[in-house]
N, C-alpha and C positions, 0 to 999 in steps of 0.2 A: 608766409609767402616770400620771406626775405632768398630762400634761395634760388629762386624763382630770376629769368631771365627775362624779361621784354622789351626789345628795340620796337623805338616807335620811330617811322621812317617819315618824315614832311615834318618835322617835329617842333619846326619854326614856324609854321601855318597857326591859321585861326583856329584847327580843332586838336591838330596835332600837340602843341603848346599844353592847352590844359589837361589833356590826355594825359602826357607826360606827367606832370601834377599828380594828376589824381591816382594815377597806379603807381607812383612811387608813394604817396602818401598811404597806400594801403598792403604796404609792405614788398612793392616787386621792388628788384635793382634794374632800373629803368636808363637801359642807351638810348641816348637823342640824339639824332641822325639827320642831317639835309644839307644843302648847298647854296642853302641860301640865296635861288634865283629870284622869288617874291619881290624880296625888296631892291632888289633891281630892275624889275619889271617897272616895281611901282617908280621909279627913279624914270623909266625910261615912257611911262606911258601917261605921267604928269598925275599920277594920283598915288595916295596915303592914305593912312589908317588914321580917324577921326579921333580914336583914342591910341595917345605916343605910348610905343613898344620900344623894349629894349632892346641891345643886344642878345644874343643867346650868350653868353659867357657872363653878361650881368644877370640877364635872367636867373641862369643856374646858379650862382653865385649868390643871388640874393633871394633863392628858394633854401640853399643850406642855410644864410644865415639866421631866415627865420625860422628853423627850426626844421626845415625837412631835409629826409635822408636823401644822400646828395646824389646827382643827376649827371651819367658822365657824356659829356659832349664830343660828338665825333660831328667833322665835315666830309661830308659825303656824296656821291652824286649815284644814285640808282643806275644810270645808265653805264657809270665804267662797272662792267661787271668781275672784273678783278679783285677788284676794292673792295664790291660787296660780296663778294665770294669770301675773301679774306676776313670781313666784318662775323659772318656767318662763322665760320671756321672756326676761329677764335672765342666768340661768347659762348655758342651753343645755344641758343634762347629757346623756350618755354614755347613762347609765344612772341611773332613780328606784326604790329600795329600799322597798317600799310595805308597811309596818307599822304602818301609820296607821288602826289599828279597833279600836272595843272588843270585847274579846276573851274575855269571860266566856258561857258559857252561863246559869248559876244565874242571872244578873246580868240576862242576856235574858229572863230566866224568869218575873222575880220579878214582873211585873203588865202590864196593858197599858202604863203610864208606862214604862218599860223597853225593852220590845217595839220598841214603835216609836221610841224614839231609838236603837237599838240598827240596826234595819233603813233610817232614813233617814240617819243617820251614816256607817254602809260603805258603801250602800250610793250614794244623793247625791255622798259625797265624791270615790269612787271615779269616777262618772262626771264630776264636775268635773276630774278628772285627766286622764280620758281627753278628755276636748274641750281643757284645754291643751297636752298633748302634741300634740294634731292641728294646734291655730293653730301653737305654737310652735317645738314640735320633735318631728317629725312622726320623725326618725331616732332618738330614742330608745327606749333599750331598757328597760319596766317590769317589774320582778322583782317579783308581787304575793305575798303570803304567804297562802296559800288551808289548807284543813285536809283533812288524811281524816277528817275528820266530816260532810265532804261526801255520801260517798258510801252512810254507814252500814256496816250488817249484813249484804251481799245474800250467798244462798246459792251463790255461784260467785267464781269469783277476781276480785279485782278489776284490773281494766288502769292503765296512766298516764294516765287522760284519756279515753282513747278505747276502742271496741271494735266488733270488724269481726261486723256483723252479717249473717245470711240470711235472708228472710223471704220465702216466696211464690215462692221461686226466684230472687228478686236479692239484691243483695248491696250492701251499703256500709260505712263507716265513720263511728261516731257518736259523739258524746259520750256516756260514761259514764254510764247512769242513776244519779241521785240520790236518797238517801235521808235528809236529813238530820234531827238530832235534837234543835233548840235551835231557838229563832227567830236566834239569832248563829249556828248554823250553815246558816239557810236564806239569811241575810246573803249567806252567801259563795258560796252557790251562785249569787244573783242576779248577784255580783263575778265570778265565773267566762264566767256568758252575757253580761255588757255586755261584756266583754273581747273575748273571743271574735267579739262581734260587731264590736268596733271593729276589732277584726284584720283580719277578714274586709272588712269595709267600706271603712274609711279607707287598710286598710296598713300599720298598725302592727306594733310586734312587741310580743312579750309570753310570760315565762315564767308560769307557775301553779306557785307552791311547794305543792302540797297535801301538809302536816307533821303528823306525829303529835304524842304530847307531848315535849315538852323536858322534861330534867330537868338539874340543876347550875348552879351561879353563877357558877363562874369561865372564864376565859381568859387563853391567855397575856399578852393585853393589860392585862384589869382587874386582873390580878395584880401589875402593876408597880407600883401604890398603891392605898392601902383609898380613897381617893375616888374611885378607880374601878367602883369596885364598882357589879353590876346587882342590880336586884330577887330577892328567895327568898320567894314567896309561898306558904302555908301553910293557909288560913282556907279555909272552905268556898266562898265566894263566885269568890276568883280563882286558888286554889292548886290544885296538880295534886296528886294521888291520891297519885302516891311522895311529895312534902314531907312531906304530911301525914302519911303513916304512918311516917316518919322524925321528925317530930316527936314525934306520939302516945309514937312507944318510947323517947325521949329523956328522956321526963318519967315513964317508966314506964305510959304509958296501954296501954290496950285496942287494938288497929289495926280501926278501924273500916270492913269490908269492905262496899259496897252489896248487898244481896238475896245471891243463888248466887255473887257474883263471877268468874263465867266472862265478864265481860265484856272483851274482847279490842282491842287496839287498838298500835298505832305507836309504839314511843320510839325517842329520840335524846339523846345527849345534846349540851349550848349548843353545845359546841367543834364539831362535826358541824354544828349548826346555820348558822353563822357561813360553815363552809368551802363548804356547801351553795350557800347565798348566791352567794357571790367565785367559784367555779366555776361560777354562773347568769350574771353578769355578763361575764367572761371569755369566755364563749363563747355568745355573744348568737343567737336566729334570725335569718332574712331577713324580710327587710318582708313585712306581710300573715301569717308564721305567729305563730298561737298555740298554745303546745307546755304541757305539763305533766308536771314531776316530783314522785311520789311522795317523800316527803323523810322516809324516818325508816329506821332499823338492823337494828330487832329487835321483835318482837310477843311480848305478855303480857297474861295476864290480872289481872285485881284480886286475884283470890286470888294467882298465884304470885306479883306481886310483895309482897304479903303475906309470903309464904314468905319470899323472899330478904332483907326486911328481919330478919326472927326470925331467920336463919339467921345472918347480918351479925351480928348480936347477940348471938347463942349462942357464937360464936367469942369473945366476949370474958364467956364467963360470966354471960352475962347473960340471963332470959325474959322470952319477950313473949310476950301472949295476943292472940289473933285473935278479935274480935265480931264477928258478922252483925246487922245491924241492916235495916230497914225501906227500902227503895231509893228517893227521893224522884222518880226521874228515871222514863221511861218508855223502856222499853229492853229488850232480850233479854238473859239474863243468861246463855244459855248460846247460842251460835251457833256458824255456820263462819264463820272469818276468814283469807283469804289474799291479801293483798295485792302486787302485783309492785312493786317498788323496784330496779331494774335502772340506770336512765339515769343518775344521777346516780352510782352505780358505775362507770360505763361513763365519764363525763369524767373518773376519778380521786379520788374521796371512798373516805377511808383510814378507816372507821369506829373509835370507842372503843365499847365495850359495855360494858352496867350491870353484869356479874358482876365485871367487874376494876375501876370506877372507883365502884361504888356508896359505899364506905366515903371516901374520899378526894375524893369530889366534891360528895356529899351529904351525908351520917352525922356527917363530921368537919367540914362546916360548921354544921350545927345544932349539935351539943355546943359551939363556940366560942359560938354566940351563943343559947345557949339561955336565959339571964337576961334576953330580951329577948320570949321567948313568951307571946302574951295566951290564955290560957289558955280563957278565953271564945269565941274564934275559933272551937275547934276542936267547937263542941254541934255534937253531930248530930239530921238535916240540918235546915239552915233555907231554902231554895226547894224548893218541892214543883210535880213541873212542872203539874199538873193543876190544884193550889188558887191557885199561886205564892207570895206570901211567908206564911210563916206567922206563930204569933206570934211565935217567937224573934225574925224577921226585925224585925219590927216595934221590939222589946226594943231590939235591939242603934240602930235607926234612931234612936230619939228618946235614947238613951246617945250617941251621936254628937253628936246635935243640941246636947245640954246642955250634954257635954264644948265645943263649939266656940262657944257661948253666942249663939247667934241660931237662926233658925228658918228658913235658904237652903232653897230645897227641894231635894231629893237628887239628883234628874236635872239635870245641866248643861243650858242652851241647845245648849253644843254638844261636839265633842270628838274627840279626836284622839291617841290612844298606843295601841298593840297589847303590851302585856304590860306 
């Protein structure tokens, strides 16, 4: 693979990071690409990663010194499309790993200032990608990171992408109605039809990762040194629902469940995530299709993983109490959810599940680094999708502001990391 080209774009995020790792480790020349707005965010919105990240220059730095072949870092921002035209131009890549969106829903939530850099960020950048691929390199292969938040709640199974419909006595094959739940989630649906359409149009080719949530920090790569290390978000704004209830029980809290908690949805965990990826890559479409894999293991609801945290915890003597609190989101809290996730089975994804790796991937990272939990993160909730930010929201906004002693305003110009 070494001649082999792949720019991974978000490459400072929580998946992009070990991504990069793991396809340089298995022979691509891997460009790491972003602008680094995340940890400015997290500067300006009064929250951090529970396990300390590097810089990206020590990162890379201390991915060569352990031994792997070395990772060349560019700053980058998806949105000036010159830059990434030029980025394009120049490598020529195989293959573009496209993790380059902001990735919060609360975050999209939180007011119209939000909204919309949230919606011209994925959704602009995105199409600035696809017109450089078309000047530049029309033969590559883009692995976008799309969500099953796409698609929502619908009352029947959901397909990979597509579903053969009959209406009227004919028959076709469509895109999967959408249902989506967030303005970042309507993001990606827009990222799905420009795609689609460039396929269709130009020629291209193009995977759709539509992924449930991720859960875990490690891989065998970031394992090799703690400066390897990816994000463990936690806090309302950017953490997923397991952190959070892993932290909650660590400190002895409440597990704070949304409304009825039958809300149901996708996991995987990082390592799954990664191999997702490198098996998208590996085995590319033909010019002009755009395909889509459903990308996640196992489906739960809020309540049972609720459960299986208590339960994780009862094994070592220890309770945890379960709260129902007020759902700030708009959403069914009791539905049908079936999902197909077949294809990426079908190229050889060798799943981990949460019942054997919950405690060892998650549980027993938070207890290492639990002197480092802002305790404050975890009020519940602070975006309300109907009002948007409430006061808390506010609270924590100008605590930031103080803490970092000026008055920047909280929405970047512009920006570019996925997790």
């Amino acid at each position: 693979m070494s001649d082999q080209t792949v720019i991974v774009l978000g490459a400072d995020g929580y998946l992009g990071w070990p991504t990069a790792l793991h396809l340089s480790r298995a022979g691509y020349r891997v460009i790491a690409a972003d602008n680094l707005v995340r940890r400015r965010w997290d500067s300006e919105c009064g929250t951090s990663s529970l396990v300390p990240i590097k810089s990206m220059p020590e990162r890379v730095r201390a991915w060569q010194e352990s031994g792997g072949e070395a990772i060349e870092w560019r700053r980058l921002d998806i949105r000036d499309a010159p830059a990434l035209a030029d980025l394009i131009r120049e490598t020529r890549p195989s293959a573009v790993v496209h993790f380059g969106e902001q990735r919060s829903a609360p975050f999209s939530m939180i007011d119209r200032e939000h909204a919309v850099m949230t919606q011209v960020n994925n959704v602009a950048g995105t199409i600035n990608l696809l017109f450089a691929l078309r000047d530049h390199a029309p033969d590559c292969h883009l692995v976008k990171l799309g969500t099953m938040g796409e698609y929502g709640t619908p009352n029947i199974d959901i397909e990979e992408g597509f579903i053969d419909i009959e209406h009227n006595g004919r028959r076709d094959t469509l895109p999967f109605p959408k249902q989506p739940g967030s303005f970042y989630h309507l993001s990606k649906v827009h990222d799905s039809h420009n795609i689609h359409f460039a396929c269709r149009v130009w020629g291209l080719r193009a995977t759709d990762l539509n992924q449930g949530v991720v859960y875990g920090c490690e891989t065998h790569e970031s394992a090799v040194h703690p400066k390897l290390a990816t994000r463990f978000d936690y806090d309302t704004i950017w953490g997923t629902v397991l952190n959070r209830f892993c932290v909650q029980a660590a400190l002895g809290q409440a597990l704070t469940v949304y409304g009825q908690g039958g809300q149901t949805r996708g996991f995987l965990n990082i390592s799954d995530t990664i191999a997702c990826v490198r098996l998208s890559v590996e085995n590319a479409p033909k010019h002009g299709e755009y395909r889509v894999f459903n990308q996640f293991t196992e489906q739960f609801s809020v309540r049972q993983l609720a459960e299986l945290v208590s339960e994780a915890r009862a094994e070592h003597g220890l309770d945890t109490v379960v709260e129902h609190v007020p759902n700030p989101r708009v959403e069914s809290e009791q539905h049908y959810y079936n999902a197909k996730h077949q294809r990426l089975l079908d190229l050889g994804l060798q799943p981990h599940f949460l019942r054997s790796t919950l405690i060892t991937s998650v549980i027993e990272t938070v207890e290492r680094h639990r002197h480092r939990v802002d305790v404050g993160v975890l009020e519940q909730p602070n975006v309300d999708w109907k009002l948007g930010g409430t006061v808390l929201w506010q609270q924590r906004r100008r605590r930031a502001t103080r803490n970092r002693g000026g008055t920047r305003p909280l929405t970047p110009r512009a920006s570019h990391s996925h997790g």
